[in-house]
N, CA, C and O atoms as CSV, one atom per row, in Angstrom:
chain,resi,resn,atom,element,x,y,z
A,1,UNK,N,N,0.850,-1.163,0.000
A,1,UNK,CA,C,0.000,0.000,0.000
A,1,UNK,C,C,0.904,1.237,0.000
A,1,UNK,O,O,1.574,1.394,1.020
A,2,UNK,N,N,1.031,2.145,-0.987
A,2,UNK,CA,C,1.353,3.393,-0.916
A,2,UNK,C,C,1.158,4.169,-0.264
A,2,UNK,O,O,-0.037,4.307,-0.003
A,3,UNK,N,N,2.107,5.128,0.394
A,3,UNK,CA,C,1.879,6.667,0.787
A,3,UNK,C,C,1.595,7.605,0.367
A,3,UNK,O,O,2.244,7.647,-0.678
A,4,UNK,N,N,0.950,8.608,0.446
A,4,UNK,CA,C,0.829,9.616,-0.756
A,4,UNK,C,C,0.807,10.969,0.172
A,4,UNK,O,O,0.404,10.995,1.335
A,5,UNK,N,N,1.163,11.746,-0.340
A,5,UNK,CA,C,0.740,12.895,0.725
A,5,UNK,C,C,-0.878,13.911,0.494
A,5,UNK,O,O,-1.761,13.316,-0.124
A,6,UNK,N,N,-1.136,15.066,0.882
A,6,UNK,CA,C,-2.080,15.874,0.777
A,6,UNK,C,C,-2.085,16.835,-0.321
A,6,UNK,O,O,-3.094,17.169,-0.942
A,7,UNK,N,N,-0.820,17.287,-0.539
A,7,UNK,CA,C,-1.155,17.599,-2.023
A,7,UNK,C,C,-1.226,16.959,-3.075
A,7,UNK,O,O,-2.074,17.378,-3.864
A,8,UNK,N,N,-0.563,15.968,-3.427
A,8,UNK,CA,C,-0.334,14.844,-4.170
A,8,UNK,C,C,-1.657,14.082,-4.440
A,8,UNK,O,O,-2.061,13.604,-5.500
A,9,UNK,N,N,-2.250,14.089,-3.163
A,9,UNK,CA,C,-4.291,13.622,-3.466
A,9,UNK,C,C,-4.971,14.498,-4.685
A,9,UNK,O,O,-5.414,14.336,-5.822
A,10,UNK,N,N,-4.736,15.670,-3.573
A,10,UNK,CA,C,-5.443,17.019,-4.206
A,10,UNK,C,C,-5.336,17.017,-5.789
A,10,UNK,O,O,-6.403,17.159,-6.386
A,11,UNK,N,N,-3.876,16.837,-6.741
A,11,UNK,CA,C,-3.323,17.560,-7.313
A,11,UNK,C,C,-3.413,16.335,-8.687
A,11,UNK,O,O,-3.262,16.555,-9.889
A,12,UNK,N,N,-3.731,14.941,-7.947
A,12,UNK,CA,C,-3.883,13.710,-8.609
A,12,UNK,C,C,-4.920,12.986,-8.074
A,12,UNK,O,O,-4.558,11.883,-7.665
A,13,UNK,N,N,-6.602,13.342,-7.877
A,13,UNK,CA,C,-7.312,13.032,-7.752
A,13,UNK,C,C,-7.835,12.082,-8.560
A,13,UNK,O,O,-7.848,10.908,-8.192
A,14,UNK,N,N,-8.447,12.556,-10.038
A,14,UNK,CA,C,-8.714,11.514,-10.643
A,14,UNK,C,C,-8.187,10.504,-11.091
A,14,UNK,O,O,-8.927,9.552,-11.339
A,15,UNK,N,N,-6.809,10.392,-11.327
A,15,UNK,CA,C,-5.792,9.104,-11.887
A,15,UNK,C,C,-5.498,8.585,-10.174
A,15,UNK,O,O,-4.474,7.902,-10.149
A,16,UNK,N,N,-5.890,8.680,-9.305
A,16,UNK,CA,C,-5.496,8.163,-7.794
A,16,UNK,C,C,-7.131,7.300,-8.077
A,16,UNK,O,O,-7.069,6.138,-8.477
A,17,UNK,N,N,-7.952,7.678,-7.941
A,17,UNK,CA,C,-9.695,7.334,-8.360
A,17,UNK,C,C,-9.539,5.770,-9.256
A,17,UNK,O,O,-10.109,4.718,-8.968
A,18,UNK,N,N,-8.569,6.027,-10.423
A,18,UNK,CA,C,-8.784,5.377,-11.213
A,18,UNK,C,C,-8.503,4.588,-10.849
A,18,UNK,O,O,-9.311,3.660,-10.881
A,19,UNK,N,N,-7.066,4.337,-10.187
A,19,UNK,CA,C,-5.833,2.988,-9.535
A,19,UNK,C,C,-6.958,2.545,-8.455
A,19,UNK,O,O,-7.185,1.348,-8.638
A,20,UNK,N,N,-7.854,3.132,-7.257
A,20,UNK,CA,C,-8.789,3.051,-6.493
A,20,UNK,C,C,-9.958,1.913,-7.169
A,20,UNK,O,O,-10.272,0.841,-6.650
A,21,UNK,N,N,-10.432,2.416,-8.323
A,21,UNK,CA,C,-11.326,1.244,-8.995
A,21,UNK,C,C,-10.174,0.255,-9.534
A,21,UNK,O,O,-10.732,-0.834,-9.673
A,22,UNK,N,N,-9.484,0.197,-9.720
A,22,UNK,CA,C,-8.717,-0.958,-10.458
A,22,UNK,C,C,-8.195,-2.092,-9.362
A,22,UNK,O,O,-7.713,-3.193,-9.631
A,23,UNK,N,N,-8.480,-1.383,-7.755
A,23,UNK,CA,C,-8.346,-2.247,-6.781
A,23,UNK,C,C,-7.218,-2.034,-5.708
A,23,UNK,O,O,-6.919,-2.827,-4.815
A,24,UNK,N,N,-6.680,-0.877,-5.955
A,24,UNK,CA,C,-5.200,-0.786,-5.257
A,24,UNK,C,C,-5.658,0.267,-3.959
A,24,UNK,O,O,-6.716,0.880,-4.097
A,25,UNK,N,N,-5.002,0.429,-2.935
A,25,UNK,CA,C,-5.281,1.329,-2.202
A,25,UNK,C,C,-3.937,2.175,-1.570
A,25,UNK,O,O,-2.766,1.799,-1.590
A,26,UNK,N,N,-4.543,3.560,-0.950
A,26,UNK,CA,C,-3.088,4.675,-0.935
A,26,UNK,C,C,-3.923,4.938,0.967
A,26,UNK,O,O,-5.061,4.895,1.433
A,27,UNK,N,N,-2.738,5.159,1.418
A,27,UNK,CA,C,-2.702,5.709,2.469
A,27,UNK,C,C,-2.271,7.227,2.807
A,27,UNK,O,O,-1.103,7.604,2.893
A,28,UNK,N,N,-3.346,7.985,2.973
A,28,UNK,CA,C,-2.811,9.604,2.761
A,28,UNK,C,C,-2.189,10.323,4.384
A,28,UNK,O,O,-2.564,10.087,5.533
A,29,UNK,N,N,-1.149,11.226,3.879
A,29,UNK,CA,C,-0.499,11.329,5.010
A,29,UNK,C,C,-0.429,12.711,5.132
A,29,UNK,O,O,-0.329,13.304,4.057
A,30,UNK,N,N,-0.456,13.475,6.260
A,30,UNK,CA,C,0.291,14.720,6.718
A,30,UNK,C,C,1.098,14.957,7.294
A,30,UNK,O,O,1.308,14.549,8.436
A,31,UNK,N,N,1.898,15.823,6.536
A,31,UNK,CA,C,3.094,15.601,7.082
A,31,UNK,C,C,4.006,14.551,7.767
A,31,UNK,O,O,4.562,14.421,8.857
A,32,UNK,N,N,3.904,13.926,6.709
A,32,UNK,CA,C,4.246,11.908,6.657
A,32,UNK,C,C,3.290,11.304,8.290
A,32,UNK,O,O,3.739,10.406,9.002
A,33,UNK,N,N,2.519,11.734,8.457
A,33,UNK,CA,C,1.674,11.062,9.505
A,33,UNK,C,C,0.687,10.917,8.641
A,33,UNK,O,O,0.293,11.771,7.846
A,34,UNK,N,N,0.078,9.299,8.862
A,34,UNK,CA,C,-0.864,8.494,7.950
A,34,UNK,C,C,-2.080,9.318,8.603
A,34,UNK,O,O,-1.809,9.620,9.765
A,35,UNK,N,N,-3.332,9.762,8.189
A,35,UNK,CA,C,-4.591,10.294,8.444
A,35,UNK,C,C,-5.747,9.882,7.653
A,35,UNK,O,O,-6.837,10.446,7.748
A,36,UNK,N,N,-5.498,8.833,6.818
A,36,UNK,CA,C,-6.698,8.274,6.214
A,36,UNK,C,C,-6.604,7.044,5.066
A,36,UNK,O,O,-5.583,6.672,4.488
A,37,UNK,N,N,-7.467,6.716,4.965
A,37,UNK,CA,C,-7.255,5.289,3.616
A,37,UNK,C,C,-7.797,5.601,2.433
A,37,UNK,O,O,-9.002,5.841,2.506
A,38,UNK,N,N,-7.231,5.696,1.168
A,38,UNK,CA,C,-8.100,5.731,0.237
A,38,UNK,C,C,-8.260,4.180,-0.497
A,38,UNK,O,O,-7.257,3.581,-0.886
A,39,UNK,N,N,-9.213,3.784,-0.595
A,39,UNK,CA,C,-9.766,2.278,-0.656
A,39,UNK,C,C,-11.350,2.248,-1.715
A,39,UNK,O,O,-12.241,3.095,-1.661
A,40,UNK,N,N,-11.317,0.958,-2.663
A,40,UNK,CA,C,-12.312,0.501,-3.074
A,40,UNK,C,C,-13.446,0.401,-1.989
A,40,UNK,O,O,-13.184,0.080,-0.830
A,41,UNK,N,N,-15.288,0.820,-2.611
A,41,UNK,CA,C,-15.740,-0.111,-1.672
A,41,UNK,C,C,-16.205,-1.169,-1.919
A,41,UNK,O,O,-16.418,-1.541,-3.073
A,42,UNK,N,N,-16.439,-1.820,-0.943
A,42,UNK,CA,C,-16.689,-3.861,-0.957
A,42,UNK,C,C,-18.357,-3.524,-1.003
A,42,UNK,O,O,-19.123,-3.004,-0.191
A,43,UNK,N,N,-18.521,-4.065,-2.312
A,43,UNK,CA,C,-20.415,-4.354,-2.168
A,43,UNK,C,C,-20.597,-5.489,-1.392
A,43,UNK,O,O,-19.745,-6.375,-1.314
A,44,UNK,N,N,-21.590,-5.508,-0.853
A,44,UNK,CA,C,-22.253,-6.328,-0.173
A,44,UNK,C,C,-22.438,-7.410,-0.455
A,44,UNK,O,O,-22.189,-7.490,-1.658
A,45,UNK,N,N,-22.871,-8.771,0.086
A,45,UNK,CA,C,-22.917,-9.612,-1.055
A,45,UNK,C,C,-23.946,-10.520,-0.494
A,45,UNK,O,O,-23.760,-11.736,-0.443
A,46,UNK,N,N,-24.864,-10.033,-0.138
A,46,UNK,CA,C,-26.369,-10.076,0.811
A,46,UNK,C,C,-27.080,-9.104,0.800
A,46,UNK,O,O,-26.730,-8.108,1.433
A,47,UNK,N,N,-28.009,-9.117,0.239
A,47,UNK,CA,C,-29.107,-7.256,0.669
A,47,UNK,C,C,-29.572,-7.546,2.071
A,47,UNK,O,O,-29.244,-8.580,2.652
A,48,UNK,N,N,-30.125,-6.880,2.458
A,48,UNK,CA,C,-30.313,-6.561,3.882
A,48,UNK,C,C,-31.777,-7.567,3.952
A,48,UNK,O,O,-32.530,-7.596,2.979
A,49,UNK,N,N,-32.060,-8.347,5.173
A,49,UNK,CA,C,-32.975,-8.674,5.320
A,49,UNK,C,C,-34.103,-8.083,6.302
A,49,UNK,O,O,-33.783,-8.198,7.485
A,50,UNK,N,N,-35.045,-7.625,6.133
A,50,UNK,CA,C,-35.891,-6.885,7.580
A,50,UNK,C,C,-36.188,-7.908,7.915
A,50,UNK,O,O,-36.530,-8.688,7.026
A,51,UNK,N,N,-36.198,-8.410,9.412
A,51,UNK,CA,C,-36.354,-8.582,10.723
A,51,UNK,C,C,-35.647,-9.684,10.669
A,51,UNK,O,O,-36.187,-10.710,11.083
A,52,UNK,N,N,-34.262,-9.748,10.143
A,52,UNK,CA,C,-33.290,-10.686,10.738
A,52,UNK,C,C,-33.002,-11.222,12.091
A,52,UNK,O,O,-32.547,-12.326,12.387
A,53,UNK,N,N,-33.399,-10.098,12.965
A,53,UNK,CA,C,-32.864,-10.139,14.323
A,53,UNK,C,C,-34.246,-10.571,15.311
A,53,UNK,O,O,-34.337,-10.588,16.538
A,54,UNK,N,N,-35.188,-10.880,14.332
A,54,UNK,CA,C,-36.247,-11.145,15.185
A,54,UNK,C,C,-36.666,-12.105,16.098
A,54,UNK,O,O,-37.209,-13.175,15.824
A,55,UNK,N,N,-36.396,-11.682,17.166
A,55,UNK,CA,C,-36.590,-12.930,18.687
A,55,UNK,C,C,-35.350,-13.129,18.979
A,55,UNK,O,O,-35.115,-14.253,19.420
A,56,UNK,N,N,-34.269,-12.255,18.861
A,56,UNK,CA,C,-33.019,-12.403,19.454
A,56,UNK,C,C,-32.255,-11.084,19.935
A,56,UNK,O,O,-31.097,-10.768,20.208
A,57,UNK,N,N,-33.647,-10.416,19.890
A,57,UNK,CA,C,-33.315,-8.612,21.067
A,57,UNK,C,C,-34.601,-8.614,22.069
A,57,UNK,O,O,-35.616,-9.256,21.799
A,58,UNK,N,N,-34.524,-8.192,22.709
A,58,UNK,CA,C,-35.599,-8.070,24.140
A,58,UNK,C,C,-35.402,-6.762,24.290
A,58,UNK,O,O,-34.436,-6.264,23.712
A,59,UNK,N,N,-36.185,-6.018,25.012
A,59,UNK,CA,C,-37.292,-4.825,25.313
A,59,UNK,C,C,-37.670,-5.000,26.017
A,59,UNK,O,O,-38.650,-5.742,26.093
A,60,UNK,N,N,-37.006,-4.296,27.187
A,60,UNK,CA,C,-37.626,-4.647,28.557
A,60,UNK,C,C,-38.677,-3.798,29.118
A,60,UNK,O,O,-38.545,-2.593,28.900
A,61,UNK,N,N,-39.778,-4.207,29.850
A,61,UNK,CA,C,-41.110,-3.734,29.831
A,61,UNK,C,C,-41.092,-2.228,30.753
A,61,UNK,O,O,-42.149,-1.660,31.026
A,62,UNK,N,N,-40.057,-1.812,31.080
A,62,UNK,CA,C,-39.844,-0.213,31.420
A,62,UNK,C,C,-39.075,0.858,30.527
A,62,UNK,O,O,-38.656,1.997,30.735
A,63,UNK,N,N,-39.076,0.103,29.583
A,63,UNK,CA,C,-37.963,0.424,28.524
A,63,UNK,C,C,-38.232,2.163,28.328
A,63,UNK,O,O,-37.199,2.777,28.060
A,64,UNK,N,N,-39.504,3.009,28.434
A,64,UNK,CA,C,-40.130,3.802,28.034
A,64,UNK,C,C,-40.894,4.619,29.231
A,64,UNK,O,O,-41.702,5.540,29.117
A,65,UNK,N,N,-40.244,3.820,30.744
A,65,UNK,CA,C,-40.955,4.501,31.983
A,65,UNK,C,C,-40.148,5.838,32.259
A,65,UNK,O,O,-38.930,5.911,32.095
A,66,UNK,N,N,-40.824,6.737,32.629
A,66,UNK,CA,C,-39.879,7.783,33.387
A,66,UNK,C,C,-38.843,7.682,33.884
A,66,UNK,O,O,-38.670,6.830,34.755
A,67,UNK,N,N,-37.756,8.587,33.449
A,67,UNK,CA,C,-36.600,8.627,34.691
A,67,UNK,C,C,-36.823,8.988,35.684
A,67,UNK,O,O,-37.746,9.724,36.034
A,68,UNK,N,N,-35.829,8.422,36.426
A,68,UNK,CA,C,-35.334,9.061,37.659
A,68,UNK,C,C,-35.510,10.464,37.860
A,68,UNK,O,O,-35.326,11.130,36.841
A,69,UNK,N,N,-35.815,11.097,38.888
A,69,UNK,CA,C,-35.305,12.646,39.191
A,69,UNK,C,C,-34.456,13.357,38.541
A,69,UNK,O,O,-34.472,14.268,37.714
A,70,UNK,N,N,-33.382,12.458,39.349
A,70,UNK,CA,C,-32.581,13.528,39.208
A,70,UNK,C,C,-31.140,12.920,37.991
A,70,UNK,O,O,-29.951,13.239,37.979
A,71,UNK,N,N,-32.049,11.808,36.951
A,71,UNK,CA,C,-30.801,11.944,35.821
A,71,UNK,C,C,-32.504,12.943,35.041
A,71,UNK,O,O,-32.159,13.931,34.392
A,72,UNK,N,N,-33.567,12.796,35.076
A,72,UNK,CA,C,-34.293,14.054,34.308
A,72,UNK,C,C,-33.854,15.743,34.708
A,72,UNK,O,O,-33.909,16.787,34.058
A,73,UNK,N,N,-33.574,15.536,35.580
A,73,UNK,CA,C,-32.542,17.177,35.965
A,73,UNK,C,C,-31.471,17.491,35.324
A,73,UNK,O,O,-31.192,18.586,34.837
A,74,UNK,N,N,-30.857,16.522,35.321
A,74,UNK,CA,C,-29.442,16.657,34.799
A,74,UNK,C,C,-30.134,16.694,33.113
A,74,UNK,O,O,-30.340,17.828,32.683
A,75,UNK,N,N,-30.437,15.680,32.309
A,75,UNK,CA,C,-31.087,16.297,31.022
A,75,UNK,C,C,-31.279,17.653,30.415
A,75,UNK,O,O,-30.808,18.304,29.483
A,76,UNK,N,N,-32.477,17.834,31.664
A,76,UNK,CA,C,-32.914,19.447,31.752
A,76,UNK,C,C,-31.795,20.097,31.945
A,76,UNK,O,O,-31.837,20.941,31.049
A,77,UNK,N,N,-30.966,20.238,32.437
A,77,UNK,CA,C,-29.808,21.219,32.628
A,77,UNK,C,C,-29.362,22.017,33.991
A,77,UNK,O,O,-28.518,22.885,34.217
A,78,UNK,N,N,-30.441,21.235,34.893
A,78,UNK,CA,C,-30.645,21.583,36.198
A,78,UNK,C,C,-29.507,20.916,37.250
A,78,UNK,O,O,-28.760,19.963,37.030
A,79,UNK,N,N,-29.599,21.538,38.170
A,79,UNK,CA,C,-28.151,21.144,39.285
A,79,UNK,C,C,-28.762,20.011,39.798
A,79,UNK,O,O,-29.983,20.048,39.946
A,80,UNK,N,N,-28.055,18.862,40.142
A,80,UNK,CA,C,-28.993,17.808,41.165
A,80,UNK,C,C,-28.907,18.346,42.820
A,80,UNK,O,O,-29.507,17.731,43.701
Protein backbone atom coordinates (compact mmCIF):
# COMPACT_ATOMS: atom_id res chain seq x y z
CA UNK A 1 0.00 0.00 0.00
CA UNK A 2 1.35 3.39 -0.92
CA UNK A 3 1.88 6.67 0.79
CA UNK A 4 0.83 9.62 -0.76
CA UNK A 5 0.74 12.89 0.73
CA UNK A 6 -2.08 15.87 0.78
CA UNK A 7 -1.16 17.60 -2.02
CA UNK A 8 -0.33 14.84 -4.17
CA UNK A 9 -4.29 13.62 -3.47
CA UNK A 10 -5.44 17.02 -4.21
CA UNK A 11 -3.32 17.56 -7.31
CA UNK A 12 -3.88 13.71 -8.61
CA UNK A 13 -7.31 13.03 -7.75
CA UNK A 14 -8.71 11.51 -10.64
CA UNK A 15 -5.79 9.10 -11.89
CA UNK A 16 -5.50 8.16 -7.79
CA UNK A 17 -9.70 7.33 -8.36
CA UNK A 18 -8.78 5.38 -11.21
CA UNK A 19 -5.83 2.99 -9.54
CA UNK A 20 -8.79 3.05 -6.49
CA UNK A 21 -11.33 1.24 -9.00
CA UNK A 22 -8.72 -0.96 -10.46
CA UNK A 23 -8.35 -2.25 -6.78
CA UNK A 24 -5.20 -0.79 -5.26
CA UNK A 25 -5.28 1.33 -2.20
CA UNK A 26 -3.09 4.67 -0.93
CA UNK A 27 -2.70 5.71 2.47
CA UNK A 28 -2.81 9.60 2.76
CA UNK A 29 -0.50 11.33 5.01
CA UNK A 30 0.29 14.72 6.72
CA UNK A 31 3.09 15.60 7.08
CA UNK A 32 4.25 11.91 6.66
CA UNK A 33 1.67 11.06 9.51
CA UNK A 34 -0.86 8.49 7.95
CA UNK A 35 -4.59 10.29 8.44
CA UNK A 36 -6.70 8.27 6.21
CA UNK A 37 -7.25 5.29 3.62
CA UNK A 38 -8.10 5.73 0.24
CA UNK A 39 -9.77 2.28 -0.66
CA UNK A 40 -12.31 0.50 -3.07
CA UNK A 41 -15.74 -0.11 -1.67
CA UNK A 42 -16.69 -3.86 -0.96
CA UNK A 43 -20.42 -4.35 -2.17
CA UNK A 44 -22.25 -6.33 -0.17
CA UNK A 45 -22.92 -9.61 -1.06
CA UNK A 46 -26.37 -10.08 0.81
CA UNK A 47 -29.11 -7.26 0.67
CA UNK A 48 -30.31 -6.56 3.88
CA UNK A 49 -32.98 -8.67 5.32
CA UNK A 50 -35.89 -6.89 7.58
CA UNK A 51 -36.35 -8.58 10.72
CA UNK A 52 -33.29 -10.69 10.74
CA UNK A 53 -32.86 -10.14 14.32
CA UNK A 54 -36.25 -11.14 15.18
CA UNK A 55 -36.59 -12.93 18.69
CA UNK A 56 -33.02 -12.40 19.45
CA UNK A 57 -33.31 -8.61 21.07
CA UNK A 58 -35.60 -8.07 24.14
CA UNK A 59 -37.29 -4.83 25.31
CA UNK A 60 -37.63 -4.65 28.56
CA UNK A 61 -41.11 -3.73 29.83
CA UNK A 62 -39.84 -0.21 31.42
CA UNK A 63 -37.96 0.42 28.52
CA UNK A 64 -40.13 3.80 28.03
CA UNK A 65 -40.95 4.50 31.98
CA UNK A 66 -39.88 7.78 33.39
CA UNK A 67 -36.60 8.63 34.69
CA UNK A 68 -35.33 9.06 37.66
CA UNK A 69 -35.31 12.65 39.19
CA UNK A 70 -32.58 13.53 39.21
CA UNK A 71 -30.80 11.94 35.82
CA UNK A 72 -34.29 14.05 34.31
CA UNK A 73 -32.54 17.18 35.96
CA UNK A 74 -29.44 16.66 34.80
CA UNK A 75 -31.09 16.30 31.02
CA UNK A 76 -32.91 19.45 31.75
CA UNK A 77 -29.81 21.22 32.63
CA UNK A 78 -30.64 21.58 36.20
CA UNK A 79 -28.15 21.14 39.29
CA UNK A 80 -28.99 17.81 41.17
Amino acid sequence: MQTINIHETQTHLSRLLELVIAGEEFIIAKAGHPVARLAPLRAFNQPRQPGALAGSLKIADDFDAPLPEPIASAFRGEQP
